[in-house]
KOLVEX-841869 format. One record per residue: residue in three letters; x, y, z of N, C-alpha, C in turn. Coordinates in steps of 0.05 Angstrom, whole numbers, plus 5000, padded with zeros to 4 digits. Example, Ala and Ser with C-alpha at 12.3 -4.5 7.8 and 13.67 -1.06 7.14 Angstrom:
# residues 2
(rec 'Ala', (5264, 4886, 5156), (5246, 4910, 5156), (5264, 4934, 5156)) (rec 'Ser', (5257, 4955, 5142), (5273, 4979, 5143), (5258, 5001, 5157)) 
This chain:
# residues 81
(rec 'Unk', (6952, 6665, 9220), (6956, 6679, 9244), (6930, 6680, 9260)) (rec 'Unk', (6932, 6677, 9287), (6905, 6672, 9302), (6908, 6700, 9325)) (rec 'Unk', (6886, 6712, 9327), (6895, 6740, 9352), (6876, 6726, 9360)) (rec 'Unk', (6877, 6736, 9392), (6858, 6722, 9413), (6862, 6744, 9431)) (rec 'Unk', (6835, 6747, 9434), (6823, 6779, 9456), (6813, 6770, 9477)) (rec 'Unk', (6817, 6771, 9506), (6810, 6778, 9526), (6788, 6796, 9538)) (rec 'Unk', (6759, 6795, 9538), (6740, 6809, 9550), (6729, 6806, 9562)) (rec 'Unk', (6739, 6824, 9590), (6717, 6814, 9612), (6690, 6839, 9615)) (rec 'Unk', (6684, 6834, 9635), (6650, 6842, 9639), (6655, 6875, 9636)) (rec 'Unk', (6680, 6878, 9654), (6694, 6916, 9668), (6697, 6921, 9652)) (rec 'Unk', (6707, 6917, 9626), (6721, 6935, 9599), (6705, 6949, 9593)) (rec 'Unk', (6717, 6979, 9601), (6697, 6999, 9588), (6708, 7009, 9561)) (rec 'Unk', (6729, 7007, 9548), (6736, 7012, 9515), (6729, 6987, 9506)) (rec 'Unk', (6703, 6971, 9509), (6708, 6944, 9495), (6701, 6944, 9469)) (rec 'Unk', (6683, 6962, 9455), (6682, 6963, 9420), (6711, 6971, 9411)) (rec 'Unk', (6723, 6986, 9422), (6751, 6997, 9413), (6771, 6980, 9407)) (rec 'Unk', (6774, 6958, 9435), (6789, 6932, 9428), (6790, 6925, 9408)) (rec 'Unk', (6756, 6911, 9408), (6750, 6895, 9384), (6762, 6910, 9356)) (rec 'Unk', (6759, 6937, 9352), (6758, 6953, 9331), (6789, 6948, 9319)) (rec 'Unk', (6811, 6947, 9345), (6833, 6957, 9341), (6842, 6925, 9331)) (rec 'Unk', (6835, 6901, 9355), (6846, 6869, 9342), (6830, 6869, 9310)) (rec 'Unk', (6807, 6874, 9300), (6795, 6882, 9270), (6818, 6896, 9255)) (rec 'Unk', (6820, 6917, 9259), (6844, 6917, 9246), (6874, 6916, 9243)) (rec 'Unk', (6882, 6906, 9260), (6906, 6889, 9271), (6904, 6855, 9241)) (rec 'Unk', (6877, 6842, 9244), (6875, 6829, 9233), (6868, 6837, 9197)) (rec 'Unk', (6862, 6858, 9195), (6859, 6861, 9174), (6896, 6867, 9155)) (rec 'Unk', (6909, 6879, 9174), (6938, 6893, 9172), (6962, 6863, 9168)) (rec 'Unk', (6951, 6837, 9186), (6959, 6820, 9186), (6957, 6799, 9162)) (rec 'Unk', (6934, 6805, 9156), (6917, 6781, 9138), (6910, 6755, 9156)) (rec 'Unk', (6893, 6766, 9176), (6897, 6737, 9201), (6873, 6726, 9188)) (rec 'Unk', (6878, 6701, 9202), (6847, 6678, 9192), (6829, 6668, 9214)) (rec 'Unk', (6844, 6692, 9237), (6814, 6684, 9264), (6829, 6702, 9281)) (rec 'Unk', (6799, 6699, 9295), (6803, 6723, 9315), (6793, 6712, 9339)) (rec 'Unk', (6798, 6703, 9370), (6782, 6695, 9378), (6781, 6711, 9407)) (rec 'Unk', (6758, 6719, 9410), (6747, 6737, 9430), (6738, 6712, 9465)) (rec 'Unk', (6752, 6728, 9476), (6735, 6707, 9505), (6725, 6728, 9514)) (rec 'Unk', (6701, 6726, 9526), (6685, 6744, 9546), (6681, 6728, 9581)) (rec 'Unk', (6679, 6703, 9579), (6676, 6690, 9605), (6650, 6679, 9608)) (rec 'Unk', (6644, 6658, 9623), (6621, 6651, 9631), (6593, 6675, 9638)) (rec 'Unk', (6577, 6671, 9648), (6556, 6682, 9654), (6563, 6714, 9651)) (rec 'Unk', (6569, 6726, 9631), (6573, 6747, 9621), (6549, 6751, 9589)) (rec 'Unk', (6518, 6754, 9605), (6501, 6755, 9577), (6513, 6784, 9565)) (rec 'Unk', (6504, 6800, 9580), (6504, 6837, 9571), (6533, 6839, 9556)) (rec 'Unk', (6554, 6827, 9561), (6574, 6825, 9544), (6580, 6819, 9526)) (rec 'Unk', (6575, 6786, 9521), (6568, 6788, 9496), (6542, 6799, 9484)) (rec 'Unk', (6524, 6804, 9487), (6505, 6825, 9465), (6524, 6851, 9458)) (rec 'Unk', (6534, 6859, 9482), (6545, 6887, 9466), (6568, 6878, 9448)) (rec 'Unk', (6580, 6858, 9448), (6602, 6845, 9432), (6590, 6838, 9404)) (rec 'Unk', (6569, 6821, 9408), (6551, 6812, 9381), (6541, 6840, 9362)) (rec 'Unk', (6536, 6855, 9381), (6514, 6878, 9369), (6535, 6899, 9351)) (rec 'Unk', (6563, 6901, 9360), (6587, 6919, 9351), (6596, 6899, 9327)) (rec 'Unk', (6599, 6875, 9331), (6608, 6862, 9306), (6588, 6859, 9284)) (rec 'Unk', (6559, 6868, 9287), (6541, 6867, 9268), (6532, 6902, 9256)) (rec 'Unk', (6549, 6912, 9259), (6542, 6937, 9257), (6561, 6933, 9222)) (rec 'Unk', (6551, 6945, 9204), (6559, 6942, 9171), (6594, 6946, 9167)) (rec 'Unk', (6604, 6964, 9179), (6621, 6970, 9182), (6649, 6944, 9186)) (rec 'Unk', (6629, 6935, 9213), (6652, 6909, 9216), (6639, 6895, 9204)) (rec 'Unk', (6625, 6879, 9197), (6614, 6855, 9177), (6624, 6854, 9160)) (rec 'Unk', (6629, 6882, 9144), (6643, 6876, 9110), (6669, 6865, 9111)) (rec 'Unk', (6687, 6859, 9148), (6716, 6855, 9145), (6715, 6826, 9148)) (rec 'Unk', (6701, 6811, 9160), (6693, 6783, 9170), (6683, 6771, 9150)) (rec 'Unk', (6685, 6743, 9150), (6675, 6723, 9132), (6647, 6714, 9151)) (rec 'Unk', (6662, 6705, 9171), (6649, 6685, 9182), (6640, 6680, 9214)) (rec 'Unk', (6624, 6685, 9231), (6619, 6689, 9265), (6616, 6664, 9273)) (rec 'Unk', (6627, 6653, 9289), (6624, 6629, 9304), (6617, 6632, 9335)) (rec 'Unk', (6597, 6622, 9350), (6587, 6620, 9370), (6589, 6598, 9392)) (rec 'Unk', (6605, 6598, 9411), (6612, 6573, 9424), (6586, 6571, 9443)) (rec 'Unk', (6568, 6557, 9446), (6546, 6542, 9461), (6550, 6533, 9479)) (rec 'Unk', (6576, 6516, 9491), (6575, 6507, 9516), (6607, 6518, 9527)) (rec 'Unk', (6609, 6517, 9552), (6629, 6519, 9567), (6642, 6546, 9566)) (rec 'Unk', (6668, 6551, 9568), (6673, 6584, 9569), (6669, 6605, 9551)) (rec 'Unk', (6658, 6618, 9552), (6645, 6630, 9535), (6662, 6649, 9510)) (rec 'Unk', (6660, 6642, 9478), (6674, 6652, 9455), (6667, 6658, 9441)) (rec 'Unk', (6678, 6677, 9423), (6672, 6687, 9393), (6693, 6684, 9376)) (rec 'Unk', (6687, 6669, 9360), (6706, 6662, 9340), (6702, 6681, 9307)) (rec 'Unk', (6711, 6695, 9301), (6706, 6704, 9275), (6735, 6703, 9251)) (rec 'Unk', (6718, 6681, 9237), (6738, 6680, 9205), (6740, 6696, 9188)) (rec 'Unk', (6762, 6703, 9189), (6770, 6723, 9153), (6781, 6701, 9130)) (rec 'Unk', (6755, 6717, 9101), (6773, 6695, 9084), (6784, 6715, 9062)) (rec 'Unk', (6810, 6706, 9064), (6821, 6749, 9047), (6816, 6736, 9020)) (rec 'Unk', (6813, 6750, 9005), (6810, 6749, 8976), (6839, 6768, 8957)) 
């Protein structure tokens, strides 16, 4: 199962999203998650990067993937055990 989140720059519940697709995926047993924020959106993703590195969510994720060129994504793998 793949969830795919929508974030633009305006979202002001945007840790909450993430919090709620986190555990949506955890409820699911999904194997990705993938977050769009949009082009030239830095301050967005940092606060996106900075909430998924907080201990809490890290222990639910395997794995962060970083797209480098073109529209801007976060990919994060679960590997359930």
């Amino acid at each position: 199962m793949k969830i795919k989140l929508n974030l633009s720059a305006g979202v002001a519940d945007m840790e909450e999203r993430i919090g709620r697709a986190l555990e949506r995926a955890k409820k699911h047993r999904a194997s990705l998650i993938e977050i769009s924020y949009g082009t030239q959106a830095g301050e967005t993703k940092k606060r996106i990067l900075n909430f998924l590195m907080k201990k809490e969510c890290r222990d639910l994720y395997d794995r962060l993937v970083k797209s480098k060129d073109g529209w801007g994504r976060i990919f994060i793998h679960f590997r359930w055990r």
